[in-house]
C-alpha positions in Angstrom: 25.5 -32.6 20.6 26.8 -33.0 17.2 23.6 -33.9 15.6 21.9 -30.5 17.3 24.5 -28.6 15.6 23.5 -30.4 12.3 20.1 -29.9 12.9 21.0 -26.3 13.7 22.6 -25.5 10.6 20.4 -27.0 8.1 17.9 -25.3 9.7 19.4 -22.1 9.6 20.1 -22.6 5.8 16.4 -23.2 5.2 15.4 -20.2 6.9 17.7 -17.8 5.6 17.8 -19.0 1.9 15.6 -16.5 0.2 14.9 -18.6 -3.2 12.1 -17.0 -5.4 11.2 -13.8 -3.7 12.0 -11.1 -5.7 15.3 -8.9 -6.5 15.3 -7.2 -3.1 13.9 -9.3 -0.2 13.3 -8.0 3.5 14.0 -10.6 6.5 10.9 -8.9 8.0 8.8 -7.4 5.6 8.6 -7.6 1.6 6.6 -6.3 -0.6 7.8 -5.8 -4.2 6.8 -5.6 -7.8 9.7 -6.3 -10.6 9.1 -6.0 -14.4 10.4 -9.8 -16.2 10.1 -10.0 -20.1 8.7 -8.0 -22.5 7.9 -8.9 -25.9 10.8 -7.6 -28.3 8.8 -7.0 -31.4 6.7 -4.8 -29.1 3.6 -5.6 -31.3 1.2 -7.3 -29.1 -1.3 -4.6 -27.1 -1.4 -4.7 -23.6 -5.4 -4.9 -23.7 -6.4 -7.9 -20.8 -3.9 -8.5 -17.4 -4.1 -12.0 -15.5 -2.4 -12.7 -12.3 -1.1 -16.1 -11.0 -0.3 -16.8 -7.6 2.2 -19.2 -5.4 1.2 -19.6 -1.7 4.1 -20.7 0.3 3.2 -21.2 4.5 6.2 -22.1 6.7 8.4 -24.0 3.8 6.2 -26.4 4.6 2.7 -25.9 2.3 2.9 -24.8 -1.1 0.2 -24.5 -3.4 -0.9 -22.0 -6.4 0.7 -22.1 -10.2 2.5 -18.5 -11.2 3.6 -20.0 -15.0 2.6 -17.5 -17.5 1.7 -19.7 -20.4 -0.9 -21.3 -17.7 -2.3 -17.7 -16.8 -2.8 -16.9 -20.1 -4.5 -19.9 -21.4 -6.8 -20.0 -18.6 -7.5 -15.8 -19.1 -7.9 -16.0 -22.9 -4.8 -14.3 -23.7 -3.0 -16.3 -26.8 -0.2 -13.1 -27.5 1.5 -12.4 -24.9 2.9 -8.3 -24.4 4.8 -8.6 -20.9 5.3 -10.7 -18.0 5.6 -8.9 -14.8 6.5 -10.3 -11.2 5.4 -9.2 -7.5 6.2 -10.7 -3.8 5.0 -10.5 -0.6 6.6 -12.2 2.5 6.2 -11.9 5.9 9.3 -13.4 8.1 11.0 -14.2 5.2 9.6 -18.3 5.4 6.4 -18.0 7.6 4.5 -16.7 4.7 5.2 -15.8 1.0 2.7 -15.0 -2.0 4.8 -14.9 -5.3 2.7 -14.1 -8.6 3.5 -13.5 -12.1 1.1 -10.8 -13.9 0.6 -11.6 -17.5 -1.0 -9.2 -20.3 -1.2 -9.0 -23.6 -4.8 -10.0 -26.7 
């Protein structure tokens, strides 16, 4: 009995520890975009946008890289103008797609 109740509760923390999904989260549904860093000197053009992703299935499969200096590199952009964010989950762990939106020269 004791161990179900351990089992229980660090279940339950798994489950309802939202980590990585955004400012505003829904337990059902989630679908958000939310603006991250900007360039302060404001002098690099907007002019190409690349998008990483992070797959997450069940807490149990993760795959995908959402780092911006990877997105960049691999998109040709070497001056960064903003970094933007967006989620999508569905049953809060069941399925999650986290992706950072890079653009910039």
């Amino acid at each position: 009995m004791k161990m179900k109740i351990v089992f229980i509760s660090l279940l339950s923390v798994f489950l309802f520890a939202n980590c990585a999904i955004g400012p505003t989260h829904g337990f059902l549904y989630n679908s958000t975009k939310f603006a991250g860093t900007i360039n302060p000197e404001n002098n690099v053009k907007a002019v190409k946008e690349a998008k990483g992703c992070q797959l997450t299935i069940l807490y149990l499969v993760s795959v995908g890289d959402a780092g911006a200096g990877l997105i960049a590199n691999k998109n040709g952009i070497s001056k960064i103008a903003t970094i933007d964010h967006s989620s999508f989950s569905l049953l809060t762990g069941l399925f999650r797609n986290y992706c950072t939106i890079v653009s910039g020269e």
